[in-house]
C-alpha positions as CSV (number, residue, x, y, z in Angstrom):
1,X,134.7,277.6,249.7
2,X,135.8,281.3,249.1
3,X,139.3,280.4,250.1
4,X,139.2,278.2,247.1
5,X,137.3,280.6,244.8
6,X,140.1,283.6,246.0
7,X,142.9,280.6,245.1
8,X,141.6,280.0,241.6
9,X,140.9,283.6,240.3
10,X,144.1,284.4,241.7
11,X,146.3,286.9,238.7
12,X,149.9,283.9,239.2
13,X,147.7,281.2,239.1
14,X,145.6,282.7,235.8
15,X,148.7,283.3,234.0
16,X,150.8,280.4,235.0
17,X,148.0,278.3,233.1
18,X,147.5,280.4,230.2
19,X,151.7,280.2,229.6
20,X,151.2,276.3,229.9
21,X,148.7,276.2,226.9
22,X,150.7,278.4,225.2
23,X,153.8,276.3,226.0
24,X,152.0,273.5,224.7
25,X,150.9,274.6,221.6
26,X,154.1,276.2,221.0
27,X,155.8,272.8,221.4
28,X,153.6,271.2,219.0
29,X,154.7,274.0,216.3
30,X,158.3,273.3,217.3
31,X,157.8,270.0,217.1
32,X,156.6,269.9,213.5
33,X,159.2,272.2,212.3
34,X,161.7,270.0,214.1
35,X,160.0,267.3,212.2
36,X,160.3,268.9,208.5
37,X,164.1,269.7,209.4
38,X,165.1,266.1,210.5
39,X,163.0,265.1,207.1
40,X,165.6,267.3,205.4
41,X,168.6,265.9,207.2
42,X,167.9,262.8,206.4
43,X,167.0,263.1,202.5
44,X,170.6,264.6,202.5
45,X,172.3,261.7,204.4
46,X,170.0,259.3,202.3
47,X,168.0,257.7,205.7
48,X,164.6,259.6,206.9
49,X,165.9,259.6,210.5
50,X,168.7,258.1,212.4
51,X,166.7,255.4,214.5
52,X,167.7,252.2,212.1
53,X,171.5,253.2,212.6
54,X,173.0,250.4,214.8
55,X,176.9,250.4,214.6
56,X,178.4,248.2,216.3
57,X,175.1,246.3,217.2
58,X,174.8,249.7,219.5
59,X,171.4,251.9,219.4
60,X,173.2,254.8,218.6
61,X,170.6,256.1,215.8
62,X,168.0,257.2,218.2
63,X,170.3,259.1,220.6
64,X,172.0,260.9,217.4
65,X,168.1,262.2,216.3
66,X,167.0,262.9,220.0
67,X,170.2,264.9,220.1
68,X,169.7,266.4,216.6
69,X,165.8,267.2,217.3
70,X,166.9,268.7,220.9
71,X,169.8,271.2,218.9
72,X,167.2,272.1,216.2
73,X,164.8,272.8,219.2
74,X,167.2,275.0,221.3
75,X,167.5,277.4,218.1
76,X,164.0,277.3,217.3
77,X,163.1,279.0,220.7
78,X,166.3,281.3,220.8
79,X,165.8,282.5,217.7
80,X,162.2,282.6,217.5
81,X,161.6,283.5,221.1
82,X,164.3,284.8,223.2
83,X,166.0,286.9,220.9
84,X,162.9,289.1,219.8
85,X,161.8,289.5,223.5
86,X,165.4,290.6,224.2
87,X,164.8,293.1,221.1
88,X,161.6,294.4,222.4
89,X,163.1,294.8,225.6
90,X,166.2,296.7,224.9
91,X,163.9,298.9,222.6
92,X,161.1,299.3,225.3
93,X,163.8,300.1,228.8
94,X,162.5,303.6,229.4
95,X,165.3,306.3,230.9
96,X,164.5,305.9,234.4
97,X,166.0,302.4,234.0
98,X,169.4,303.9,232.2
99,X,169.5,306.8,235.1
100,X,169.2,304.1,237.7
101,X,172.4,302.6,236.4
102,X,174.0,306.1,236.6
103,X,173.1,306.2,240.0
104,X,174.5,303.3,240.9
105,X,177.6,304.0,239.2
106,X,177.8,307.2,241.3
107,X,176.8,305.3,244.7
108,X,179.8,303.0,244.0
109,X,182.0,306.0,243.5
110,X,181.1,307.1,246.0
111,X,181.5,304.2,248.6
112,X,184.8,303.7,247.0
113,X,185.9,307.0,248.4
114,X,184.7,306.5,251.8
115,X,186.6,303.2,251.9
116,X,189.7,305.1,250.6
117,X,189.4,307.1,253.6
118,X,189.1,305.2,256.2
């Protein structure tokens, strides 16, 4: 039973559940928005969505909005999620991270040269 307890409480298994709730709650915002956009695309091309659009006798209408919902959700989460954290990131990288590139710039000099001698 404490082998159990010890896998439960453990810190990956914690967060691992706590990024699926957000994950899902997340993808019920994008979801909506998705929602109010495809609204929009279709008040513009006169249809509310794409589904009823059969050329050719072909089901084309529901790929063309899966693929339209999947685009508008791709730039939801870059621009809503990835390029903020990449912000954040860039601002937060303390010096220690910049002088370990420096070193290894200087380590790869460095080997270069011994190569070049031998």
């Amino acid at each position: 039973m404490s082998g159990f307890k010890k896998f439960i409480m453990q810190g990956n298994l914690v967060e691992l559940a706590v990024a699926f709730v957000m994950a899902v709650a997340f993808g019920a915002v994008v979801k909506s928005f998705v929602d109010v956009i495809m609204s929009l695309i279709g008040k513009i091309g006169g249809q509310p969505n794409f589904n009823d659009w059969k050329p050719w006798d072909l089901p084309l209408g529901a790929f063309v909005t899966t693929v339209v919902a999947f685009v508008i959700l791709a730039a939801v989460v870059y621009f809503a999620v990835v390029k903020p954290y990449e912000a954040v990131k860039a601002r937060s990288s303390t010096p220690e991270e910049e002088a370990t590139g420096a070193e290894i710039t200087l380590l790869t000099e460095i080997r270069d040269s011994l190569r070049a001698r031998s």
